[in-house]
C-alpha positions in Angstrom: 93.2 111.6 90.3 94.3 110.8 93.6 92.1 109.8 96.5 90.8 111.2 99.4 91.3 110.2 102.8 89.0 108.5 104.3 88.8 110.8 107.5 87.8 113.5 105.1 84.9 111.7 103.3 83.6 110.7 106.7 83.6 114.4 107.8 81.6 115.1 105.0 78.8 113.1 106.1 78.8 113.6 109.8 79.2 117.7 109.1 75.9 117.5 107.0 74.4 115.3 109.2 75.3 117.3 112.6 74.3 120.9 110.8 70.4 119.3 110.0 70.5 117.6 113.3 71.5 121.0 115.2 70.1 123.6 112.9 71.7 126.5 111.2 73.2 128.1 114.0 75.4 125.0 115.2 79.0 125.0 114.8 80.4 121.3 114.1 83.8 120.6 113.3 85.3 121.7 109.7 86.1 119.0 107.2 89.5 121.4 106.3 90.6 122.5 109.7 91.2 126.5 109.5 94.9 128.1 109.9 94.7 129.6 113.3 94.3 133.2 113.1 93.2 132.5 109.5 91.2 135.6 107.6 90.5 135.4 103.9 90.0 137.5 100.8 87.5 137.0 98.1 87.1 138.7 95.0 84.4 138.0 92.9 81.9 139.3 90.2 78.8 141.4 91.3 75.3 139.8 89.6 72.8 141.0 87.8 70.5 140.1 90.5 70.6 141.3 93.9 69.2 138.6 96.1 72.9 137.1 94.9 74.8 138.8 96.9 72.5 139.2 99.7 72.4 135.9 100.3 75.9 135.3 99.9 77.1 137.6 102.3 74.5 136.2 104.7 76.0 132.4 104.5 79.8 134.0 104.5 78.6 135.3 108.2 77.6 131.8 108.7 80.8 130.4 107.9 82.6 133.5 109.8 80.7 132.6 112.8 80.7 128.3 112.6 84.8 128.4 111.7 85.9 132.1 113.0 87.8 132.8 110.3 86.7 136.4 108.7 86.0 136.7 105.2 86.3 139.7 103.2 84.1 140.0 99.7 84.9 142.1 97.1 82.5 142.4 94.4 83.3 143.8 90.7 82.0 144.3 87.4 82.5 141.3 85.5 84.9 142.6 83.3 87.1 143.2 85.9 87.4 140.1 87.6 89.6 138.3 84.8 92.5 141.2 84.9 92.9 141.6 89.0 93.3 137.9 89.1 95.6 137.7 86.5 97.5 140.6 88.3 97.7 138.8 91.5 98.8 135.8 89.8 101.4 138.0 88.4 102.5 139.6 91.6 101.9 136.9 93.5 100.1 138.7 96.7 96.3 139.9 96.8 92.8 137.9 97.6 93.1 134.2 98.6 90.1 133.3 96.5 88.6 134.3 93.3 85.7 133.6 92.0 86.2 134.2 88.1 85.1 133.0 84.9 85.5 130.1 82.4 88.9 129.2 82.2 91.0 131.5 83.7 92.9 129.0 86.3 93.8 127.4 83.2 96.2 130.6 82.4 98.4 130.1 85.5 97.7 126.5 87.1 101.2 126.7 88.7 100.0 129.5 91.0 97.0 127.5 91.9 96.4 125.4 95.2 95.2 121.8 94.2 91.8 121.3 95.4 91.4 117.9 94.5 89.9 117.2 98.0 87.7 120.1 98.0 86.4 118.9 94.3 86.1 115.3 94.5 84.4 115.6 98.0 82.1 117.9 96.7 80.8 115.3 93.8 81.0 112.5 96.0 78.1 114.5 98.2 75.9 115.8 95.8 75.8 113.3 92.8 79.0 114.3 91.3 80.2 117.2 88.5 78.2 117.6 85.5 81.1 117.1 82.7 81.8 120.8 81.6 82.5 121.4 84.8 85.3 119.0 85.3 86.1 120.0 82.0 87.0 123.8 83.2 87.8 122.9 86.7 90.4 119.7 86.2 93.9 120.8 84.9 95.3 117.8 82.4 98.6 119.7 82.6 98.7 119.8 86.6 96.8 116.4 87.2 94.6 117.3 89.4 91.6 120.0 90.0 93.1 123.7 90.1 89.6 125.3 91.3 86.2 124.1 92.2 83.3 125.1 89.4 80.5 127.2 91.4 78.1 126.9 88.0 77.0 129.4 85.5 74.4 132.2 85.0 72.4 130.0 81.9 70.8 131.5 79.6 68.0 130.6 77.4 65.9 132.3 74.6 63.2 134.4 76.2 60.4 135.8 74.6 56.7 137.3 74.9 54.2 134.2 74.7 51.4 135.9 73.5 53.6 137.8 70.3 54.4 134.6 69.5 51.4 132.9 69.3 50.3 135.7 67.4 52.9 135.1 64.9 51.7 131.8 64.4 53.3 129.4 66.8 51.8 127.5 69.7 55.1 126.2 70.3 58.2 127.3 70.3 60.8 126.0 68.0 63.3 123.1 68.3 64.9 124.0 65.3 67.1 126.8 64.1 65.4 126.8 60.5 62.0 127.3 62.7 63.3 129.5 65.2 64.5 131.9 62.4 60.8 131.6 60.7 59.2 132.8 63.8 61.9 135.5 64.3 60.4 136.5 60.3 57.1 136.3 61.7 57.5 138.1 64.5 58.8 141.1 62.7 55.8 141.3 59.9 53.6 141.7 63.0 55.8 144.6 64.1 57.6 142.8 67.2 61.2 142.3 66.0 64.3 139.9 67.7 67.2 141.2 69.0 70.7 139.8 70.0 73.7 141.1 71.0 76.3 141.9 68.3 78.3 144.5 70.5 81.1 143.1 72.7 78.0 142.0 75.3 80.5 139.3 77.5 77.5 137.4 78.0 74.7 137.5 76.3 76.9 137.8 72.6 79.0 135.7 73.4 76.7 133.1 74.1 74.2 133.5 71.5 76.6 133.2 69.0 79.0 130.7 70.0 75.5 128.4 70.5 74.7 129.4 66.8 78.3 128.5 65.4 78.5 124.9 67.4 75.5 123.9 66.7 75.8 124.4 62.7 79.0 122.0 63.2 81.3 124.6 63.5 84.7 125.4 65.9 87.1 127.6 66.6 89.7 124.7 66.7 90.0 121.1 66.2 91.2 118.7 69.5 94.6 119.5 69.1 94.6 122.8 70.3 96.5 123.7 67.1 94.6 123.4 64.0 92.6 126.4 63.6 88.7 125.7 62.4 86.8 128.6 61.9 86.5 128.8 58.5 85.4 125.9 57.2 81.8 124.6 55.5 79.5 124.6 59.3 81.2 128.3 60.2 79.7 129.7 56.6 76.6 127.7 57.2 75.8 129.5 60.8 77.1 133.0 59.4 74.2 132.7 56.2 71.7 131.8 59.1 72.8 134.9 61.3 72.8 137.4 58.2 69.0 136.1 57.7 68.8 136.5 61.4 69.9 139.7 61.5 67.3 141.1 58.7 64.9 140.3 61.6 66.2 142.4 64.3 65.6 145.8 65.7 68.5 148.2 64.4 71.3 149.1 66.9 72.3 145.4 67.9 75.8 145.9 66.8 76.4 148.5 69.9 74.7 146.1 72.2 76.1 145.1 75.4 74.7 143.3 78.1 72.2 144.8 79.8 70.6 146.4 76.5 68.5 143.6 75.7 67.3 143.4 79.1 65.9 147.2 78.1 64.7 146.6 74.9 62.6 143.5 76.2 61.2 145.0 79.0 60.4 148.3 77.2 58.5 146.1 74.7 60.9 146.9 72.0 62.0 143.5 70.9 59.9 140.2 71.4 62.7 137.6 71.9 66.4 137.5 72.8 68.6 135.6 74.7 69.3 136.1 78.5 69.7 134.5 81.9 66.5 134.5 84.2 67.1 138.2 85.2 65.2 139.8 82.6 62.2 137.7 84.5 63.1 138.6 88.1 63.1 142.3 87.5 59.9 142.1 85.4 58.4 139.9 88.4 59.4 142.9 90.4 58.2 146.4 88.1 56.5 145.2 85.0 54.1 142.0 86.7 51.7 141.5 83.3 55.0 141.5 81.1 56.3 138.7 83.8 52.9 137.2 83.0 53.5 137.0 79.2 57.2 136.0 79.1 58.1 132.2 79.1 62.0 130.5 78.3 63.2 127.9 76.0 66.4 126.5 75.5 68.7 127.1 72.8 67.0 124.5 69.4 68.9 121.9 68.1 70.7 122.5 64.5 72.4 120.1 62.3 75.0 119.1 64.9 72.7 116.9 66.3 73.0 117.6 70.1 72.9 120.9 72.7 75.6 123.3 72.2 75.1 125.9 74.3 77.5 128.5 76.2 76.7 129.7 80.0 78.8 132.4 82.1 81.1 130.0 84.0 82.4 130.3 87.4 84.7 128.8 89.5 86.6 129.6 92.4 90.2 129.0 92.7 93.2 129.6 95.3 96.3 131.1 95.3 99.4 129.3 96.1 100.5 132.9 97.7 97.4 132.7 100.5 98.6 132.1 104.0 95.4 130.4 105.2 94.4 127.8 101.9 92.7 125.6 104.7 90.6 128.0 106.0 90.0 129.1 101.9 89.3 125.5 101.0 86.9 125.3 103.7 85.1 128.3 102.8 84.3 127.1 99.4 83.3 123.4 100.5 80.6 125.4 103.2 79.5 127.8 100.8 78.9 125.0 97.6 77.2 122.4 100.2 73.2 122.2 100.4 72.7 124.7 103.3 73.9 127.3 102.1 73.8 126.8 98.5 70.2 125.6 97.9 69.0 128.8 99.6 71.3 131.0 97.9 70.4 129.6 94.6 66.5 129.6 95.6 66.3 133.7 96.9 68.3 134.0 93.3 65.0 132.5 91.2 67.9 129.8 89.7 69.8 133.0 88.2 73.3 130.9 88.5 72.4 127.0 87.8 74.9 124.7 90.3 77.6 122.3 88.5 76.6 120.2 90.9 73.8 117.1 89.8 72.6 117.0 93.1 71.2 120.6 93.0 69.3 120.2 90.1 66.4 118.7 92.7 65.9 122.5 94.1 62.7 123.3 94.3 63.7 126.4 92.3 62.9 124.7 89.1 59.7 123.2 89.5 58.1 125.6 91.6 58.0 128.0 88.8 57.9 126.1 85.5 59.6 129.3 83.4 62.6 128.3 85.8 62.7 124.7 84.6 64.4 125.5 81.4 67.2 127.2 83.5 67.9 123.9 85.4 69.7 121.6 82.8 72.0 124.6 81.0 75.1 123.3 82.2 74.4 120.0 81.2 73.4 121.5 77.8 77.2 123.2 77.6 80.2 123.1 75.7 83.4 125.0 77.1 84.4 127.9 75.3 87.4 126.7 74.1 85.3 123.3 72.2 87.2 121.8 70.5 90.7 122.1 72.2 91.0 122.2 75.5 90.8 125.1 78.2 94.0 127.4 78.5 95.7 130.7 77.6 94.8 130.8 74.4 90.7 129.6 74.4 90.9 132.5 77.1 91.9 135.0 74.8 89.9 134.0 72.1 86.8 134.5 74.0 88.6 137.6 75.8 89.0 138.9 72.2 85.5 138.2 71.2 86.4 136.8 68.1 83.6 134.4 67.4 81.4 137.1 68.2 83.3 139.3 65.9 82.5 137.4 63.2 79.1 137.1 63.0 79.2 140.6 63.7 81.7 141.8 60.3 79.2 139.5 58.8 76.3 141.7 59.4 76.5 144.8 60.8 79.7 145.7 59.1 78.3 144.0 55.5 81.7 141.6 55.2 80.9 138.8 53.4 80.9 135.1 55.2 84.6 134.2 53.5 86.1 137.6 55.0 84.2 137.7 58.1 85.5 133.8 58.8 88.4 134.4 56.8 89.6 137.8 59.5 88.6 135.0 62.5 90.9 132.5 60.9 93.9 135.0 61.2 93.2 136.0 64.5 93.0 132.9 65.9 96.4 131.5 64.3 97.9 134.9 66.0 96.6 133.2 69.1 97.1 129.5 69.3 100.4 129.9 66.6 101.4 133.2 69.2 
């Protein structure tokens, strides 16, 4: 990777150092000096969590008034975010800067700005990217970074305290073996699981891409070619989900993402998986459920390790924006510790930074049910494990066909050959195209 100059490493240190020494309000110079008459677009996804976007438009007027440059945000549903970017790669006009998901810059890194400087200046600062992050955020094709990770909305299993120490269990489990015989418990004492098996972006795609890693299994080996998904640890993790899914409240296979969020706070289901948002809004309405509800991460299976999966973001510019200074130096102001640690505070830790230096927040340890949040990303694997980020681990998670297997598998009664045997095919239709 190439270096930075050492002008811009310095004005790193001197901008942090004259914004504490000035306060909030003081305007120093910009480490990416802004286009003149420079304005800038933004698109990005809309959170589950208000005090997100709230605090984000709040330090955008704080880069709007220290730079002048004017900065539009467009929020959208989640789903939406992958096909407008992909449509203004395409056309080649549209928002300067996307904040998307995973590895979509991987899908068009030719239209991308390089923001090495922006990237490597960033982990320079705050104790450097955790390695999913430079995983999704450095292109091996382009040599060098094509977008700057923001970090991920984790998720970790969330459940009622008090059901499950009825059940049995002062602790929770480590292991997926225990994990499932509290999920049995559970339901004898009339408080059933429940995870997504719809086309939930989030919470199934997570859930079960944790289950299938961390049984041994992939989607694909390294070479981004040899398809995976059907061998001895993907039939292992399917037989765990089928007994899994004996244990769960009926309708999970139309489940998207906010329906567990429902059925937990309506008392419905005793444990699922979920970022820290089913916890903020029960903090807000339902205080003794808050009370009662507690967060572990994802247990440890045969694998050996954490394998999890987190919502990814990162933003990236387009080669077609007029102004990629004045982009460049939005992103460094937005991702550095004045305006990230607060935004990341108001949010309770609902989006954990890539960033090392952030996991010292006071976010995590001021609440202890937040802790578990604060090491997800260094808990990942990228979706596309164990190839590498691109078109293709795109689609596959675009498609849902991880997800679509466990589901066939259960809710639609295949047995684990078919259900790993109909991911096999779609996959080779992918990577083979």
């Amino acid at each position: 990777m190439r270096k930075i100059p050492r002008r811009t490493v310095l004005g790193w240190g001197l901008g942090v150092a004259a914004g504490r020494a000035l306060g909030q309000a003081a305007k120093v110079e910009p480490v990416f000096k802004p286009e003149k008459d420079a304005s800038l677009r933004l698109l990005r996804w809309s959170g589950f969590v208000k005090s997100d976007e709230e605090l984000w438009n709040a330090n955008t007027k704080k880069f709007t008034e220290a730079t002048g440059v004017p900065v539009s945000v467009e929020y959208i549903t989640w789903e939406d975010v992958r096909p407008k970017a992909a449509l203004a790669a395409n056309l080649g006009t549209g928002p300067d800067i996307i904040m998307g998901w995973y590895d979509d810059p991987h899908i068009y890194p030719q239209k991308l700005v390089d923001v090495s400087d922006v990237a490597e200046g960033l982990g320079k600062q705050l104790g450097g990217w955790y390695d999913v992050a430079r995983t999704y955020g450095y292109s091996n094709r382009m040599r060098h970074w094509i977008a700057v990770p923001v970090g991920g909305t984790v998720e970790c299993l969330t459940y009622r305290t008090s059901w499950t120490k009825e059940a049995g269990f002062d602790e929770f489990p480590r292991s997926p073996a225990d994990l499932l015989k509290l999920a049995r418990a559970l339901k004898a004492k009339g408080h059933p699981v429940g995870f997504a098996l719809g086309h939930a972006v989030g919470d199934g795609n997570n859930w079960t891409h944790w289950v299938l890693w961390t049984f041994g299994g992939k989607a694909v080996e390294k070479d981004s070619k040899t398809i995976a998904i059907a061998q001895k640890p993907s039939l292992e993790a399917i037989a765990y989900v089928q007994e899994l899914y004996a244990q769960m409240v009926p309708g999970v296979g139309s489940w998207l993402d906010p329906n567990n969020n429902r059925a937990f706070l309506a008392g419905e289901i005793s444990l699922t998986n979920n970022g820290i948002s089913i916890y903020y809004a029960a903090k807000k309405d339902f205080p003794q459920i808050a009370e009662d509800i507690n967060h572990s991460p994802f247990p440890i299976g045969p694998v050996g390790r954490a394998t999890e999966l987190a919502n990814f973001s990162q933003a990236f510019i387009f080669k077609h924006s007029r102004f990629p200074n004045a982009a460049k130096e939005y992103i460094r102001f937005m991702l550095s510790p004045d305006q990230a640690g607060p935004w990341v505070d108001a949010m309770n830790g609902y989006v954990t930074p890539a960033l090392k230096q952030y996991q010292d927040l006071p976010v995590w340890t001021k609440d202890p049910k937040a802790t578990p949040f604060r090491d997800g990303i260094a808990r990942m694997q990228h979706n596309g494990y164990a190839g590498e980020p691109g078109q293709q681990a795109a689609a596959a998670l675009a498609e849902f066909i991880v997800l679509d297997m466990f589901a066939d598998a259960t809710v639609n009664g295949m047995s684990a050959k078919d259900a790993a045997a109909r991911a096999e095919n779609r996959l080779r239709r992918i990577y083979r195209g």
